[in-house]
Backbone as JSON, one array per atom type, in Angstrom:
{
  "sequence": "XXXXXXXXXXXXXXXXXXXXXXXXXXXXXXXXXXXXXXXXXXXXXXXXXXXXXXXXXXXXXXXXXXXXXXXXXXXXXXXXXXXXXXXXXXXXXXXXXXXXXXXXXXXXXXXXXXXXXXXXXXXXXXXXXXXXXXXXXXXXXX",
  "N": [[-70.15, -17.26, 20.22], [-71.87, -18.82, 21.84], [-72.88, -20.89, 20.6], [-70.48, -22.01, 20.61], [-70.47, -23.1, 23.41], [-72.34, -24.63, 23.89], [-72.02, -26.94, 22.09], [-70.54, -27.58, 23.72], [-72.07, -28.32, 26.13], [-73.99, -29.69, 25.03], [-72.38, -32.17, 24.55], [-71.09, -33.06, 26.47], [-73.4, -33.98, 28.16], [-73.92, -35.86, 26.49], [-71.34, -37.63, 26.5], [-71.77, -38.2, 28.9], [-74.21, -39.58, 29.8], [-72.91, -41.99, 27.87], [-70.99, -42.74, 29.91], [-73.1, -43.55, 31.81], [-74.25, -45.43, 30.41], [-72.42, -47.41, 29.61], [-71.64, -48.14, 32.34], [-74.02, -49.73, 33.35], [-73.56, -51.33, 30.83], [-71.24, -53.33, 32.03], [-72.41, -54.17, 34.51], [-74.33, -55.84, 33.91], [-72.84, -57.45, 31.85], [-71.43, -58.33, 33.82], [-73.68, -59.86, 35.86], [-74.43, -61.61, 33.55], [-71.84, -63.14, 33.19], [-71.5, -64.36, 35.65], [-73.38, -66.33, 35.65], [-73.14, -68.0, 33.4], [-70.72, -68.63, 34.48], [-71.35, -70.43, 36.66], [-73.31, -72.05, 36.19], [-73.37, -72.84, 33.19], [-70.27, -73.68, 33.29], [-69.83, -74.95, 35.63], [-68.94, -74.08, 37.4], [-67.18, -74.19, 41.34], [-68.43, -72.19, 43.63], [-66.46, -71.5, 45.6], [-64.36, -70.81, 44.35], [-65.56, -69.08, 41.97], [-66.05, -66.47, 42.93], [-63.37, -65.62, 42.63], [-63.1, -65.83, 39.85], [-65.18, -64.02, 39.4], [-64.05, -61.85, 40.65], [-62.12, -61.08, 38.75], [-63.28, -60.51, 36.36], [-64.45, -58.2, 36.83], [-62.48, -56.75, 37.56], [-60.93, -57.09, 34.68], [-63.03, -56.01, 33.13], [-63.57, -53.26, 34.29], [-60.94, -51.92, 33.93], [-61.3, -52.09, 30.94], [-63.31, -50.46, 30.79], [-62.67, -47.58, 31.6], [-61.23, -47.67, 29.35], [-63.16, -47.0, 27.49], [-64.63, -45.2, 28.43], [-62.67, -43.23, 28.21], [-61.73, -43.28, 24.97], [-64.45, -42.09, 24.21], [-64.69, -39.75, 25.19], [-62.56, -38.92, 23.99], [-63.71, -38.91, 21.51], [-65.51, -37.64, 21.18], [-65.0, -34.74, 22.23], [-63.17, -33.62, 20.51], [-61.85, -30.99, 18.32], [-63.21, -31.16, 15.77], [-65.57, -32.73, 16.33], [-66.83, -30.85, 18.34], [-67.17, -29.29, 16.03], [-69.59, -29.22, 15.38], [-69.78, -32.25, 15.34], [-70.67, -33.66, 16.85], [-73.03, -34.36, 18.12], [-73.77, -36.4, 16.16], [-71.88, -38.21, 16.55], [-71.86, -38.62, 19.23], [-74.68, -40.25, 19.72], [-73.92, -42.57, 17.8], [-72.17, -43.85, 19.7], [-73.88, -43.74, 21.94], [-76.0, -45.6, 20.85], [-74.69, -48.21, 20.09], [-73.94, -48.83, 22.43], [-76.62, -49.5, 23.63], [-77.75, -51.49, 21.94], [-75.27, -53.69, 22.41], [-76.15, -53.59, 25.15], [-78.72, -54.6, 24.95], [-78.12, -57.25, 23.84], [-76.67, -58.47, 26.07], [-78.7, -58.85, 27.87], [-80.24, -60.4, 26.38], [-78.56, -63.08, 26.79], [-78.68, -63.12, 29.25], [-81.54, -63.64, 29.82], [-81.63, -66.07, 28.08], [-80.86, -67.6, 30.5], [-82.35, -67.67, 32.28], [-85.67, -68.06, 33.61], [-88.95, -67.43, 31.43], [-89.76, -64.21, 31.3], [-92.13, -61.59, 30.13], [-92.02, -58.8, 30.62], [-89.41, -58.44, 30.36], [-88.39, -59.83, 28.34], [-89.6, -57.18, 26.76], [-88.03, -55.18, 27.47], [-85.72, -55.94, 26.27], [-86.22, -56.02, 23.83], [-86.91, -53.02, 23.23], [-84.91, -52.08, 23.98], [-83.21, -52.36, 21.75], [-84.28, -51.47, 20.19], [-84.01, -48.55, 20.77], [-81.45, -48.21, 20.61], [-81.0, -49.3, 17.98], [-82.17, -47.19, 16.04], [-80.62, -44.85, 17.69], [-78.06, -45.26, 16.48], [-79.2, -45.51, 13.32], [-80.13, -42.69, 13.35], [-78.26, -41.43, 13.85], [-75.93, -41.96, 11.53], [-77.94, -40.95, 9.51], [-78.07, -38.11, 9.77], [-76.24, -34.73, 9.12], [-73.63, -33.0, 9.87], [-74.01, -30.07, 11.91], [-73.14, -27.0, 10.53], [-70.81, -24.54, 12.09]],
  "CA": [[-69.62, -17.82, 21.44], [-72.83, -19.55, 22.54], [-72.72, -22.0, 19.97], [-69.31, -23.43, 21.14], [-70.56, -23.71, 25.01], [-74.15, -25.24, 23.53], [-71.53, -28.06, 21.62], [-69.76, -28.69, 24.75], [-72.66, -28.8, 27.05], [-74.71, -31.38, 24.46], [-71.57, -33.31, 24.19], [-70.74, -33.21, 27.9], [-74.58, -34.82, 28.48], [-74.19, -37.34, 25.26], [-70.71, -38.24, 27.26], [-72.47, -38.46, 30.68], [-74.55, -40.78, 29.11], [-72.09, -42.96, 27.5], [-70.94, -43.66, 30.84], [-73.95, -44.17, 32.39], [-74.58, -46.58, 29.65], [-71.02, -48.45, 29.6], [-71.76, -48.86, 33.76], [-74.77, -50.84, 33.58], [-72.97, -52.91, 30.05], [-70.4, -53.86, 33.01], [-73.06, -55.38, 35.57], [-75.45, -56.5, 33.46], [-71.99, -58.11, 31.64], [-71.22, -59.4, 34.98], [-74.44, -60.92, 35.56], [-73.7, -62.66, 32.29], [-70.61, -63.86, 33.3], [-71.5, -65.05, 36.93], [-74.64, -67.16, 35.58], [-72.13, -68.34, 32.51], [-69.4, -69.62, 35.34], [-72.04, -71.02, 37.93], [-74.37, -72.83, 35.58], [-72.74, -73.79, 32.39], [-69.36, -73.99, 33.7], [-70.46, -75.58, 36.85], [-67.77, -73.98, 38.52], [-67.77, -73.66, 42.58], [-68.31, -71.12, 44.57], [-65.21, -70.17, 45.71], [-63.54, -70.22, 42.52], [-66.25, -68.36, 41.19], [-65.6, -65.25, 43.51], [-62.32, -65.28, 42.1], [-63.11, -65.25, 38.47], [-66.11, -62.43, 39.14], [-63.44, -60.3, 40.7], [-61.08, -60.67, 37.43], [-64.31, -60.09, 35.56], [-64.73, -56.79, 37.35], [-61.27, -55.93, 37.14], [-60.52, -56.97, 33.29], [-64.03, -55.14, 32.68], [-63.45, -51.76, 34.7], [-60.07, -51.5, 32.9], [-62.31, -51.85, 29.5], [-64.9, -49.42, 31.17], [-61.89, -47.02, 31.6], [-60.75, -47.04, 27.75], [-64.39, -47.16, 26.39], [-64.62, -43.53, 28.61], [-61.68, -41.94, 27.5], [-62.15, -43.03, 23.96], [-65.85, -41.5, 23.77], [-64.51, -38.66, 25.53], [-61.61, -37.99, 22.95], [-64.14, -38.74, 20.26], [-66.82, -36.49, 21.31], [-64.29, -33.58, 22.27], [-61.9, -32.97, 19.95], [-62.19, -29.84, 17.99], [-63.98, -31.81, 14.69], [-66.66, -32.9, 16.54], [-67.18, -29.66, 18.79], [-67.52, -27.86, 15.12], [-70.83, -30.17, 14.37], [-70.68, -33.73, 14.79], [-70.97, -33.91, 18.5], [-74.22, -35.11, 18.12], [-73.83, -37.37, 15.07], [-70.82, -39.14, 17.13], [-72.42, -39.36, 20.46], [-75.83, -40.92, 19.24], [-73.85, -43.84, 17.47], [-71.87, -44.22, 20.61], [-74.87, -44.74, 22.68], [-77.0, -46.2, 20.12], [-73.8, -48.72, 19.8], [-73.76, -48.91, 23.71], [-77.89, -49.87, 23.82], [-77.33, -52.64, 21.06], [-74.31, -54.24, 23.65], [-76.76, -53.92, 26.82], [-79.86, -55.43, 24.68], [-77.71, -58.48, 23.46], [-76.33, -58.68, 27.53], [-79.87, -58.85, 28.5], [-80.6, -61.27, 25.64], [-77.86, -63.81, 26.89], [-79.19, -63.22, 30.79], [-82.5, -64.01, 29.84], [-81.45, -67.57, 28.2], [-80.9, -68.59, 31.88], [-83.87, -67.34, 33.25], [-87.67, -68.35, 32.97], [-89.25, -66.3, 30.28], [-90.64, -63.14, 31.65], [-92.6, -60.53, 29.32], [-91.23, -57.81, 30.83], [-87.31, -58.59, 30.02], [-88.8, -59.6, 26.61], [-89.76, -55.74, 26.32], [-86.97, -54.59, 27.68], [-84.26, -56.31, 25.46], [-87.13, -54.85, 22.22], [-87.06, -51.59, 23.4], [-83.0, -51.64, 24.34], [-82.48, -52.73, 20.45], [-84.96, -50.45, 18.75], [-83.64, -47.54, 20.71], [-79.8, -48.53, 19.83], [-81.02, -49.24, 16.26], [-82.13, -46.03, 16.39], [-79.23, -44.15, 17.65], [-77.35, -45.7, 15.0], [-79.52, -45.22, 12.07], [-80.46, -41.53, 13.19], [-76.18, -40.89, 13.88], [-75.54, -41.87, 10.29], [-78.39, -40.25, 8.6], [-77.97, -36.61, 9.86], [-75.21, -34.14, 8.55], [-73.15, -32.26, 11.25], [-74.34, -28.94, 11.7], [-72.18, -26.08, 10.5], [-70.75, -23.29, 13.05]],
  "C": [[-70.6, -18.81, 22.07], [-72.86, -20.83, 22.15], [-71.72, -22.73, 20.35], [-69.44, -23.9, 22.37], [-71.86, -24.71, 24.93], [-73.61, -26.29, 22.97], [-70.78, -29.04, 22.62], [-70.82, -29.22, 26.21], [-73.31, -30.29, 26.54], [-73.61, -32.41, 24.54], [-71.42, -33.68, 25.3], [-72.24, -34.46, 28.61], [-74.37, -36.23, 27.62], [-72.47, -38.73, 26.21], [-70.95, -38.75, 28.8], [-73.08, -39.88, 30.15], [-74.35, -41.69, 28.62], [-71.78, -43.4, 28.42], [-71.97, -44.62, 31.5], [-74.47, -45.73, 31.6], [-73.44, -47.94, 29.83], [-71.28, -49.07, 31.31], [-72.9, -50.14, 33.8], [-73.94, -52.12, 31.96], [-72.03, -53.66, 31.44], [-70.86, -54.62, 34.71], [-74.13, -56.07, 35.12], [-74.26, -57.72, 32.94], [-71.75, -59.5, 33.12], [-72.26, -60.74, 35.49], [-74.48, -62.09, 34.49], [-73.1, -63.76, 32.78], [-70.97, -65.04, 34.33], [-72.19, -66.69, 36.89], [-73.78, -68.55, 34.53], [-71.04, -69.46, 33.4], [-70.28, -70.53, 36.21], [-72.54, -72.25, 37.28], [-74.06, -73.4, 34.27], [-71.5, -74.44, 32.48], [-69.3, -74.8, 34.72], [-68.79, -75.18, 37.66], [-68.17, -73.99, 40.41], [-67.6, -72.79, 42.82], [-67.42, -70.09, 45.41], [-64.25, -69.71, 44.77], [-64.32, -69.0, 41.83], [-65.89, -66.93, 41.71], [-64.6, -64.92, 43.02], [-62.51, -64.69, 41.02], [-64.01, -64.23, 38.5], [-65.41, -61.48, 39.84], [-62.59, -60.27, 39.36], [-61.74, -60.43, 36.84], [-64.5, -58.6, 35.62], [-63.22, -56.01, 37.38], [-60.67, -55.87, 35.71], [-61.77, -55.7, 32.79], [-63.68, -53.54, 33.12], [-61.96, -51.3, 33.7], [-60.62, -50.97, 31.32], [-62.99, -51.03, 29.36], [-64.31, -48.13, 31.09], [-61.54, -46.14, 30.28], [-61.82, -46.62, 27.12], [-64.88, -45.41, 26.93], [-63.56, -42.48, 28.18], [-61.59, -42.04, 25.92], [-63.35, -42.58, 23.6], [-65.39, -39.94, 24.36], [-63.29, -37.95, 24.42], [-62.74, -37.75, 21.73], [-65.24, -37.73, 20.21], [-65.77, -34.49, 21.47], [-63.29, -32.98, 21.55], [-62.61, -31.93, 19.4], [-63.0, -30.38, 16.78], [-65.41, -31.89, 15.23], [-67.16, -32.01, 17.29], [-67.22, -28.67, 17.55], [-68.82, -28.55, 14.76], [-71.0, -31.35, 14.32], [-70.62, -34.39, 15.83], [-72.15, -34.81, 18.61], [-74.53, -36.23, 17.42], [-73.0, -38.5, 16.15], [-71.3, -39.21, 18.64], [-73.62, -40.36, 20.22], [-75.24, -42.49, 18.88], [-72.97, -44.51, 18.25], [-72.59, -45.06, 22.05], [-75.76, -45.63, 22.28], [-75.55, -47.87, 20.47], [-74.02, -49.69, 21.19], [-75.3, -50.16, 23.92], [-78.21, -51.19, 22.89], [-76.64, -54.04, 22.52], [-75.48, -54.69, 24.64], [-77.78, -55.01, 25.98], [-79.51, -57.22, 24.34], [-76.88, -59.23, 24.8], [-77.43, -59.59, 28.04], [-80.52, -60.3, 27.44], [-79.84, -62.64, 26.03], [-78.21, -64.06, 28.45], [-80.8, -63.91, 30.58], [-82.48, -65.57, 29.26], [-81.63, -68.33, 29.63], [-81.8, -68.76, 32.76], [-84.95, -67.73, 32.66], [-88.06, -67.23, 31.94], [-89.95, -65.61, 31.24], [-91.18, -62.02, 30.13], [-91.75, -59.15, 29.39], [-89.07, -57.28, 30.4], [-87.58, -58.88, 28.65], [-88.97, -58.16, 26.08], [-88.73, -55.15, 26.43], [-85.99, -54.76, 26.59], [-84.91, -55.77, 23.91], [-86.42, -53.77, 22.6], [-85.41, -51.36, 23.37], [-82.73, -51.98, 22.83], [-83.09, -51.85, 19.66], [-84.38, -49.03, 19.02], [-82.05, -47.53, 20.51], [-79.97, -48.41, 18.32], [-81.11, -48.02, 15.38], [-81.44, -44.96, 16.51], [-78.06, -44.05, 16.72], [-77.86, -45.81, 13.87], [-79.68, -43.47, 12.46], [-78.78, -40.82, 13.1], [-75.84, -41.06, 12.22], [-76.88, -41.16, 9.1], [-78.29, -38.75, 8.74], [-76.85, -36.16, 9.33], [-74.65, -33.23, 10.08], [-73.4, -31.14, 10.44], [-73.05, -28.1, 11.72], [-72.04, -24.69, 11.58], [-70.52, -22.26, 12.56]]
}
């Protein structure tokens, strides 16, 4: 019995986490976008308000499916027998990839800093990471 509440608590954290991850892809995205409409687009200012609310509303819709599909895929009964962990890892690893190549497209617009240089490393090695350690493990048997 312990084992099936010990698959739904890790999975319940690895899904916590997926959100938390998918929230910042969706303002770091935004930042993207805003810098994207302002500065290459040379849009104005009040237009722009417009398109960064449809940004935030096409995105939260997206933010929506990307939680209830990690939540079916982490909870069904398959992955609560063992591969809870395999299938969350390459969800967030997946997720940390996304933000690092966000952060890689925000930093074009900006002066070079060191620090956002480390950051967008570190956000790709620990995605790369997530996703090589998710496909090399075996789901554990119950």
């Amino acid at each position: 019995m312990f084992k099936g509440w010990s698959a739904k608590i890790g999975a319940s954290a690895l899904w916590f986490l997926s959100g938390l991850l998918s929230i910042v892809i969706l303002f770091v995205g935004g930042d993207l976008y805003q810098l994207f409409i302002l500065v290459t687009l040379n849009v104005s200012r009040w237009s722009n308000t417009m398109w960064l609310n449809l940004y935030y509303y096409v995105a939260g819709v997206l933010w929506l499916g990307l939680i209830v599909f990690s939540q079916s895929i982490l909870f069904n009964a398959s992955a609560l027998a063992g591969a809870w962990l395999k299938r969350g890892l390459f969800i967030c690893g997946l997720e940390l990839v996304g933000i690092a190549c966000l952060h890689l497209g925000v930093a074009v617009y900006q002066p070079f800093q060191a620090f956002t240089l480390l950051l967008i490393v570190a956000e790709f090695l620990a995605g790369g990471w997530g996703i090589w350690y998710a496909r090399r493990i075996q789901p554990a048997k119950n």
